[in-house]
PDB file of N, CA, C and O in Angstrom:
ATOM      1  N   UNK A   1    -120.696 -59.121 -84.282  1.00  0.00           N
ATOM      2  CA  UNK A   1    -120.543 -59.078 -82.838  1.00  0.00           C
ATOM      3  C   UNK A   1    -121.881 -59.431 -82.189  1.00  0.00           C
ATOM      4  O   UNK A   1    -122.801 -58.645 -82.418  1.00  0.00           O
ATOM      5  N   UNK A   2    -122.176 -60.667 -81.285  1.00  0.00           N
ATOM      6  CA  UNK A   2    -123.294 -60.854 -80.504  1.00  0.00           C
ATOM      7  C   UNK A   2    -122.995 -60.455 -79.335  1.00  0.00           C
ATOM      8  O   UNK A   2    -121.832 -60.365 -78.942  1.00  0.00           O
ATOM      9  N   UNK A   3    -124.272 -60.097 -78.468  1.00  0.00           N
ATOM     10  CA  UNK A   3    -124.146 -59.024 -77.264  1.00  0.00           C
ATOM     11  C   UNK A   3    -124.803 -60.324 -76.152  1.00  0.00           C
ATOM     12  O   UNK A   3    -125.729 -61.014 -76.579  1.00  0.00           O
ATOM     13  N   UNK A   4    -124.521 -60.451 -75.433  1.00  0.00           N
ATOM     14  CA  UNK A   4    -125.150 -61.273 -74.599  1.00  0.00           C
ATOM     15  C   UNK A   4    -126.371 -60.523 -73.954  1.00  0.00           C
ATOM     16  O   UNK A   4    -126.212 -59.433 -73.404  1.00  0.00           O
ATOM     17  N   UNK A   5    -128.000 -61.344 -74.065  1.00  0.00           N
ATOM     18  CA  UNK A   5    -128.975 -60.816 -73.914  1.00  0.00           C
ATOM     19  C   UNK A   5    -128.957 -59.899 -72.224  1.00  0.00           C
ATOM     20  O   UNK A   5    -129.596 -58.868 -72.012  1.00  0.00           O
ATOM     21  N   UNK A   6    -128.334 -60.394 -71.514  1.00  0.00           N
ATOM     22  CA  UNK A   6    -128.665 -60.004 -69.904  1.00  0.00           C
ATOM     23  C   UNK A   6    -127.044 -58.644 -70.005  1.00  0.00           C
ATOM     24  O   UNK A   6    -126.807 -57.694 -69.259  1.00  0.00           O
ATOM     25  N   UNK A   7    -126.435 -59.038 -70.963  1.00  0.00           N
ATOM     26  CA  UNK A   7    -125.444 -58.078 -70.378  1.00  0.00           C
ATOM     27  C   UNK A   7    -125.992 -56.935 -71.480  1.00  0.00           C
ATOM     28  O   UNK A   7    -125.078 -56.117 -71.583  1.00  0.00           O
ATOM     29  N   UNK A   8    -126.595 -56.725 -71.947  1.00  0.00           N
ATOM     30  CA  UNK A   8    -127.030 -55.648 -73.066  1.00  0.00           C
ATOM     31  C   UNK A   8    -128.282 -54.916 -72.076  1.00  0.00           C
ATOM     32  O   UNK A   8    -128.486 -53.720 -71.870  1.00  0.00           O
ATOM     33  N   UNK A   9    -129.011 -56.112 -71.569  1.00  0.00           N
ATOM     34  CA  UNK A   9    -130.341 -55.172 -70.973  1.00  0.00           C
ATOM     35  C   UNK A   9    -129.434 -54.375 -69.865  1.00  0.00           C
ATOM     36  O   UNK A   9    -129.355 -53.147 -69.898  1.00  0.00           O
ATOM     37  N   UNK A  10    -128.677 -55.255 -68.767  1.00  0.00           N
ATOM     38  CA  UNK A  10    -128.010 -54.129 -67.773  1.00  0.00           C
ATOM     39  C   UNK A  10    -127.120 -53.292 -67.999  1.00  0.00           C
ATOM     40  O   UNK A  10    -126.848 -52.453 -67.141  1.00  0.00           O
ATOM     41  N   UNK A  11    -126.442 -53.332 -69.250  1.00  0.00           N
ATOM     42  CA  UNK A  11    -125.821 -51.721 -69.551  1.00  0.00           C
ATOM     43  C   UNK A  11    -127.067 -50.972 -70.505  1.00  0.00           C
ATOM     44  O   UNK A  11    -127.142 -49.822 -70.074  1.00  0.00           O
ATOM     45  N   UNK A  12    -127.792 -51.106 -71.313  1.00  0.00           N
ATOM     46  CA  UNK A  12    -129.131 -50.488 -71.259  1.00  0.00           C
ATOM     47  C   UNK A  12    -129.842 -49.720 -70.307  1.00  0.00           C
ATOM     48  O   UNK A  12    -130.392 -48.623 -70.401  1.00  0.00           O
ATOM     49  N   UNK A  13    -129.692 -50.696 -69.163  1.00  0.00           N
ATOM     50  CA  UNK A  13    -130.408 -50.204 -67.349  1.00  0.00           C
ATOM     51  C   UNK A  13    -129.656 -49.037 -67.250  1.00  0.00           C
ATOM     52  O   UNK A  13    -130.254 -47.965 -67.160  1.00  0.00           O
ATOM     53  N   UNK A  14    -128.439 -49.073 -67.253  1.00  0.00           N
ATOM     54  CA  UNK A  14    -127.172 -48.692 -66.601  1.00  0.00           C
ATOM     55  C   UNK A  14    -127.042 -47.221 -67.241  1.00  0.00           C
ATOM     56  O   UNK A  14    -126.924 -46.129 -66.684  1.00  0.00           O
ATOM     57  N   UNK A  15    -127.087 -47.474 -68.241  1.00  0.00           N
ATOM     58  CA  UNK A  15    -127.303 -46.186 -69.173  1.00  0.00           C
ATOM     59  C   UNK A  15    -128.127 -44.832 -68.958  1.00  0.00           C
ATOM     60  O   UNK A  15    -127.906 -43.624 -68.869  1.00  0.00           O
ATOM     61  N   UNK A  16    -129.278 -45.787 -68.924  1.00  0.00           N
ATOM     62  CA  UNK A  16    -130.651 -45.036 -68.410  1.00  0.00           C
ATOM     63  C   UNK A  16    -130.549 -44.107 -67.022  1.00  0.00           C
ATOM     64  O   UNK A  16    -131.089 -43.002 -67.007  1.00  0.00           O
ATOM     65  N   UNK A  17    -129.819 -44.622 -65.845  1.00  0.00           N
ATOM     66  CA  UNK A  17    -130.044 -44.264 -64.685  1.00  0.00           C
ATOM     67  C   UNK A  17    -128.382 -43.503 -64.678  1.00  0.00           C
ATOM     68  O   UNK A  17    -128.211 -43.410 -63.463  1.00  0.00           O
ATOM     69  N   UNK A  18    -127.559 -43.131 -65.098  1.00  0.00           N
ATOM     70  CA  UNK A  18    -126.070 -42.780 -64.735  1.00  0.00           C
ATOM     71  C   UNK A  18    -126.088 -41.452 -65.826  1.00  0.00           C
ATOM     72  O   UNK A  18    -125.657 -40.362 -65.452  1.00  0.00           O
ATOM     73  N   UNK A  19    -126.652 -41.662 -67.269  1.00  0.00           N
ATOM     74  CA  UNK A  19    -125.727 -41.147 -67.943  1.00  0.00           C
ATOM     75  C   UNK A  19    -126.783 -39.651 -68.185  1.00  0.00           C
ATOM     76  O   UNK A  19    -127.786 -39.959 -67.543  1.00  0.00           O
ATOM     77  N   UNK A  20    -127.054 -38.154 -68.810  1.00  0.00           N
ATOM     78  CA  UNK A  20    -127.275 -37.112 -68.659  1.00  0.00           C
ATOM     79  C   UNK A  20    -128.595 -37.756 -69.728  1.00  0.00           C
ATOM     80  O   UNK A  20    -129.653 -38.207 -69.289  1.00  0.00           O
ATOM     81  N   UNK A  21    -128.374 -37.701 -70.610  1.00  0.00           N
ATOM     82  CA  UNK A  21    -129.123 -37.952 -71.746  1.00  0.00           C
ATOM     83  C   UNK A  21    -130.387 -39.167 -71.546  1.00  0.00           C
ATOM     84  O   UNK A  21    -131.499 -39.134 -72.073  1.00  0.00           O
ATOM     85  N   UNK A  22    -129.975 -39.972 -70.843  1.00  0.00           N
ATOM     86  CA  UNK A  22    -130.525 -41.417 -69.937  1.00  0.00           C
ATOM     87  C   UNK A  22    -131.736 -40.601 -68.681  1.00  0.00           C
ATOM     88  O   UNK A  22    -132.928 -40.871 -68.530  1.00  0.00           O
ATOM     89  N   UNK A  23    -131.000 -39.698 -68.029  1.00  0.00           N
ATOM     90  CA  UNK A  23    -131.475 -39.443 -67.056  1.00  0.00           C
ATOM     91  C   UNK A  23    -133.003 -38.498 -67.460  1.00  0.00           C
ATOM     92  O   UNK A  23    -134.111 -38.961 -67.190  1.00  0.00           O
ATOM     93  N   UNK A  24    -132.810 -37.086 -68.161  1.00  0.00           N
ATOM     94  CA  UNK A  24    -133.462 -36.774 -68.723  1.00  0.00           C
ATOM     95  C   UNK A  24    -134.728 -37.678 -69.661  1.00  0.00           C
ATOM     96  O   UNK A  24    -135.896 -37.299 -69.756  1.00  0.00           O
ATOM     97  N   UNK A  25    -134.161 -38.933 -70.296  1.00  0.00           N
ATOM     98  CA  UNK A  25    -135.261 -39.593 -71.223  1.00  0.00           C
ATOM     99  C   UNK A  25    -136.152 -40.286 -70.284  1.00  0.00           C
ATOM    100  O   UNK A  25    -137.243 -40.747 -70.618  1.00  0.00           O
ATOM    101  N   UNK A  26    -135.647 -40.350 -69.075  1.00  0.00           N
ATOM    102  CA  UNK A  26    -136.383 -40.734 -67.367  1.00  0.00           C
ATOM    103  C   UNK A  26    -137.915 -40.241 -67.263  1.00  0.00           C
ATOM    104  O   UNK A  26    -139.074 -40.651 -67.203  1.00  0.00           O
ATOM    105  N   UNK A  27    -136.740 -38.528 -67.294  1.00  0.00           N
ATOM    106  CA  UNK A  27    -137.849 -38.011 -66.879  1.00  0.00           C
ATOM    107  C   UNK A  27    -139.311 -37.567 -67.645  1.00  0.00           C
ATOM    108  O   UNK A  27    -140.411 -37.381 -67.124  1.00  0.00           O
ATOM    109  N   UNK A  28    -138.891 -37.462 -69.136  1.00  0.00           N
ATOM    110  CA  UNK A  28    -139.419 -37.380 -69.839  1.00  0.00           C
ATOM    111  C   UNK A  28    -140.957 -38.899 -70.045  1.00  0.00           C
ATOM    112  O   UNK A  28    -142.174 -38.748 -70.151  1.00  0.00           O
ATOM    113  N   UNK A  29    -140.390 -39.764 -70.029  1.00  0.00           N
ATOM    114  CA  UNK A  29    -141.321 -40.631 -69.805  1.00  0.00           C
ATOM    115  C   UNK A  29    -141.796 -40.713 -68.516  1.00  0.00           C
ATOM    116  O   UNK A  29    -142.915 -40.280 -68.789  1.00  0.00           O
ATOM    117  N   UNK A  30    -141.835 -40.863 -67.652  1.00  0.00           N
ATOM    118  CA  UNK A  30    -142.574 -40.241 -66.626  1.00  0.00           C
ATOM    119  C   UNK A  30    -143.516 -39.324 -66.662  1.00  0.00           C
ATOM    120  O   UNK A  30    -144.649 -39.555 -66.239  1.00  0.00           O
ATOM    121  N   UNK A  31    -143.184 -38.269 -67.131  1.00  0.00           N
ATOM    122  CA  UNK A  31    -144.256 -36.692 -66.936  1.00  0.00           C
ATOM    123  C   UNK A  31    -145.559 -36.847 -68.147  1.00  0.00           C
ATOM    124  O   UNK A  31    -146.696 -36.385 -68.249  1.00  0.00           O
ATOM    125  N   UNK A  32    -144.369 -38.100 -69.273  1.00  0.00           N
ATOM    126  CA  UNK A  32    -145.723 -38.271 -70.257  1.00  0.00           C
ATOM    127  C   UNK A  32    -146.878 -39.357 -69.858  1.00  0.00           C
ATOM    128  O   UNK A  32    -148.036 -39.489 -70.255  1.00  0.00           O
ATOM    129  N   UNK A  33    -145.989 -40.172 -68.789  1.00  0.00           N
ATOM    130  CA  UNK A  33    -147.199 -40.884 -68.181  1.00  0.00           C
ATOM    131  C   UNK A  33    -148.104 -40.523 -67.088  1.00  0.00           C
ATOM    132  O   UNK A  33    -149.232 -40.993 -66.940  1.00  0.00           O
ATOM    133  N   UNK A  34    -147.429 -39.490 -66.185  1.00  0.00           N
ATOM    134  CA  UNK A  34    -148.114 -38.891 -65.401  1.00  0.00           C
ATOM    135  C   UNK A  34    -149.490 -37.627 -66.368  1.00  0.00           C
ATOM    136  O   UNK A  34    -150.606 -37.244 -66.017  1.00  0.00           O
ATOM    137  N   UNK A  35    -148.741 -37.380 -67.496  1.00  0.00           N
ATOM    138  CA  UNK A  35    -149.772 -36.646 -68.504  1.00  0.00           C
ATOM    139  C   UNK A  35    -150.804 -37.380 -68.447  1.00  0.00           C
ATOM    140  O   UNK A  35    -151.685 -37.180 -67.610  1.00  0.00           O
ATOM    141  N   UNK A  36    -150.850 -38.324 -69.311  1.00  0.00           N
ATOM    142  CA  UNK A  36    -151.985 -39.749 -69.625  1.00  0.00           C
ATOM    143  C   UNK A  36    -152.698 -39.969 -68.523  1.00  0.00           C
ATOM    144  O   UNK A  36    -153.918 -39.808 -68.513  1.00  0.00           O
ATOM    145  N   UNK A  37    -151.995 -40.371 -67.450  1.00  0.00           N
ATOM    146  CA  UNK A  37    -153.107 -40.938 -66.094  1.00  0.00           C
ATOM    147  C   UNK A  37    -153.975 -39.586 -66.022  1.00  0.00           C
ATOM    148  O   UNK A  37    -155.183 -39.788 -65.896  1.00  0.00           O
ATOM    149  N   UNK A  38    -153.530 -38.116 -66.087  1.00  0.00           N
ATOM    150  CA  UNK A  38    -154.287 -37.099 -65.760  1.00  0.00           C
ATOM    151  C   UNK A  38    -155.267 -37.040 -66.996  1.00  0.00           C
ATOM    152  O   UNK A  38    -156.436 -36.673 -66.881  1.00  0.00           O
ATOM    153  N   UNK A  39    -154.869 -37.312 -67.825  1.00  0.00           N
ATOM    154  CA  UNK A  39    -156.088 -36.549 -69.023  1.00  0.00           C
ATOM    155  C   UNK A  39    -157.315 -38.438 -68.891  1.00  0.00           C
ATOM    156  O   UNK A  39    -158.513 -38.516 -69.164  1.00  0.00           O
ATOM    157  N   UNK A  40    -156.529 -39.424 -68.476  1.00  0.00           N
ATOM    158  CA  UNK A  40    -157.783 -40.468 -68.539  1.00  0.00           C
ATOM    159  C   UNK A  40    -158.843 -40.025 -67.314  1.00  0.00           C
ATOM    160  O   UNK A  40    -160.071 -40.107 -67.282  1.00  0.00           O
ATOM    161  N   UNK A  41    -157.834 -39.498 -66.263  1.00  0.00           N
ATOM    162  CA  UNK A  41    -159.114 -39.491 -65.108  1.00  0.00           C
ATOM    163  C   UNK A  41    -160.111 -38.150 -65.508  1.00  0.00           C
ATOM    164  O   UNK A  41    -161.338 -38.137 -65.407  1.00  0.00           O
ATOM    165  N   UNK A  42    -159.264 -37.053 -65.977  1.00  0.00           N
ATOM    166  CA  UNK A  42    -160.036 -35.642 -66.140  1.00  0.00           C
ATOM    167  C   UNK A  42    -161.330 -35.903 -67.288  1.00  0.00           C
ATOM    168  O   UNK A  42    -162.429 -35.348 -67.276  1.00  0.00           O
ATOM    169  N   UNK A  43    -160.735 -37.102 -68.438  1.00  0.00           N
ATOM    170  CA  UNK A  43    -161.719 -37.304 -69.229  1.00  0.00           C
ATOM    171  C   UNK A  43    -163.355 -37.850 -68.510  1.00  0.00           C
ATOM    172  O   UNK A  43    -164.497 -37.394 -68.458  1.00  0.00           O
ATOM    173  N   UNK A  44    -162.685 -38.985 -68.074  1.00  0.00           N
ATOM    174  CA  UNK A  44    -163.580 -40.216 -67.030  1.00  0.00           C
ATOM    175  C   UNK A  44    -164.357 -39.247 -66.275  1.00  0.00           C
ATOM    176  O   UNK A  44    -165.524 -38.930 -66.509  1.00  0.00           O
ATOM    177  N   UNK A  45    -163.713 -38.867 -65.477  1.00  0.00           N
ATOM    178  CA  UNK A  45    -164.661 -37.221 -64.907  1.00  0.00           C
ATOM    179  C   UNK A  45    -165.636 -36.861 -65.960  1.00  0.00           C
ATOM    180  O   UNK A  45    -166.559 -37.549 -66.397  1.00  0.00           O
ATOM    181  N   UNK A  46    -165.334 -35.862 -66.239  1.00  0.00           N
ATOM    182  CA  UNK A  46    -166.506 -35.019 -66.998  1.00  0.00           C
ATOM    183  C   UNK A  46    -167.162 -36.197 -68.015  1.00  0.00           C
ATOM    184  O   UNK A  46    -168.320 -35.926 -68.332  1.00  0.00           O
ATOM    185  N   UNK A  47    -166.687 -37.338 -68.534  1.00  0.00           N
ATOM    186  CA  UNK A  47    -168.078 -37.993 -69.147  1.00  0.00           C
ATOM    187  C   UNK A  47    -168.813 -38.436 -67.944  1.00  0.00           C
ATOM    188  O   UNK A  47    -170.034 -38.419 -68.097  1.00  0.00           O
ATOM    189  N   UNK A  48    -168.438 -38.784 -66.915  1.00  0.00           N
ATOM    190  CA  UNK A  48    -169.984 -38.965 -65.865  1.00  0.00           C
ATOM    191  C   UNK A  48    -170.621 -38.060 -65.279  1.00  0.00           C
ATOM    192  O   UNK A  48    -171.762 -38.156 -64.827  1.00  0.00           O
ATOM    193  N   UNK A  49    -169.744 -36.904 -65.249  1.00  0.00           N
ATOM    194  CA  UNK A  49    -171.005 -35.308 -64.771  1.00  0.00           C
ATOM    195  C   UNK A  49    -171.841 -35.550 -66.252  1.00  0.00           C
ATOM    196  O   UNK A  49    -173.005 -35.875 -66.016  1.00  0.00           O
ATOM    197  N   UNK A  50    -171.509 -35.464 -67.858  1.00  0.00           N
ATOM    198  CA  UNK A  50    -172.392 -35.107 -68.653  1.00  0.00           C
ATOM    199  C   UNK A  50    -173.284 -36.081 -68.711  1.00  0.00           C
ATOM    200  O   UNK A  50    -174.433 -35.748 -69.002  1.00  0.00           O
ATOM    201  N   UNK A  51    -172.993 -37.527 -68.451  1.00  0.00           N
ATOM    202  CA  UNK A  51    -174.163 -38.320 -68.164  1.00  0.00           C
ATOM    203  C   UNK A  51    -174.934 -37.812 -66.844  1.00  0.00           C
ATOM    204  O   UNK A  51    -176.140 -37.720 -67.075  1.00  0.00           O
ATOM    205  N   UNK A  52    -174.674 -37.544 -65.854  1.00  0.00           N
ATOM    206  CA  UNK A  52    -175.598 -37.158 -64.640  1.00  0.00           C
ATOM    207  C   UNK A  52    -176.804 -36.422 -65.516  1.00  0.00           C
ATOM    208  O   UNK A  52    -177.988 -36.716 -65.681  1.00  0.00           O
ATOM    209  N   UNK A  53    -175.830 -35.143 -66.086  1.00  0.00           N
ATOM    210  CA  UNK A  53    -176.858 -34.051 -66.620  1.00  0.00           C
ATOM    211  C   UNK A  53    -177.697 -34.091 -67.464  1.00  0.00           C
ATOM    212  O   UNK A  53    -178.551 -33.205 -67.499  1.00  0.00           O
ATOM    213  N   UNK A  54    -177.693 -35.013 -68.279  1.00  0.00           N
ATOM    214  CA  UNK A  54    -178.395 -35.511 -69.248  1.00  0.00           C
ATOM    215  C   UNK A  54    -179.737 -36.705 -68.980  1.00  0.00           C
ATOM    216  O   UNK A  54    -180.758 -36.865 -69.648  1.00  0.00           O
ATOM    217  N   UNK A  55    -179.270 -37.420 -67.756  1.00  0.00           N
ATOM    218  CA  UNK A  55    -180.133 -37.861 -67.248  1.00  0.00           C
ATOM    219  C   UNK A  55    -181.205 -37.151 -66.203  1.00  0.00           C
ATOM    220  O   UNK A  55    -182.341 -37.480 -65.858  1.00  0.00           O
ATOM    221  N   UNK A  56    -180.443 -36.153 -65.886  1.00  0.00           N
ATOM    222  CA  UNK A  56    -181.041 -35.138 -65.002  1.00  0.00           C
ATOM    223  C   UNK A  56    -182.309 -34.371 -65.545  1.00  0.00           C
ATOM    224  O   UNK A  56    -183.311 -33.902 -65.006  1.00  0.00           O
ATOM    225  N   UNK A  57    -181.877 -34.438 -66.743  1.00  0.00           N
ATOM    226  CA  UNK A  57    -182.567 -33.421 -67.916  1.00  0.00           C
ATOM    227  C   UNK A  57    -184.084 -34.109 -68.288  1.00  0.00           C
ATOM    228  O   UNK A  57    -185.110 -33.443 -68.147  1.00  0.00           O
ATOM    229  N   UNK A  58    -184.097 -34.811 -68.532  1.00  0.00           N
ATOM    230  CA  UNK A  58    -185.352 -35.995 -68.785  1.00  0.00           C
ATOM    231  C   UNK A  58    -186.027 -36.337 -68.089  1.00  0.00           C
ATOM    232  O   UNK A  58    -186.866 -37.180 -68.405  1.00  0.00           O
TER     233      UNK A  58
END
């Protein structure tokens, strides 16, 4: 059985946004990307206070 490429991605889409299991895997990627953006900036942060301090130091 071949799936036609455009009709596979929009019931794929379709899936994602309608069905319980879809909806949830939503949200789940989301909160893990909203995770990531927070731990790159919180990182990015504190390595330029410990450079300040270190330069401070000398």
């Amino acid at each position: 059985m071949v799936f036609q490429n455009e009709e596979y991605e929009m019931s794929a889409f379709k899936g994602l946004l309608t069905s319980d299991v879809g909806l949830m895997s939503l949200a789940v990627l989301l909160f893990m990307f909203g995770m990531g953006g927070f731990y790159v900036r919180y990182f990015l942060r504190h390595m330029r206070e410990d450079e300040r301090r270190a330069r401070g130091q000398h």
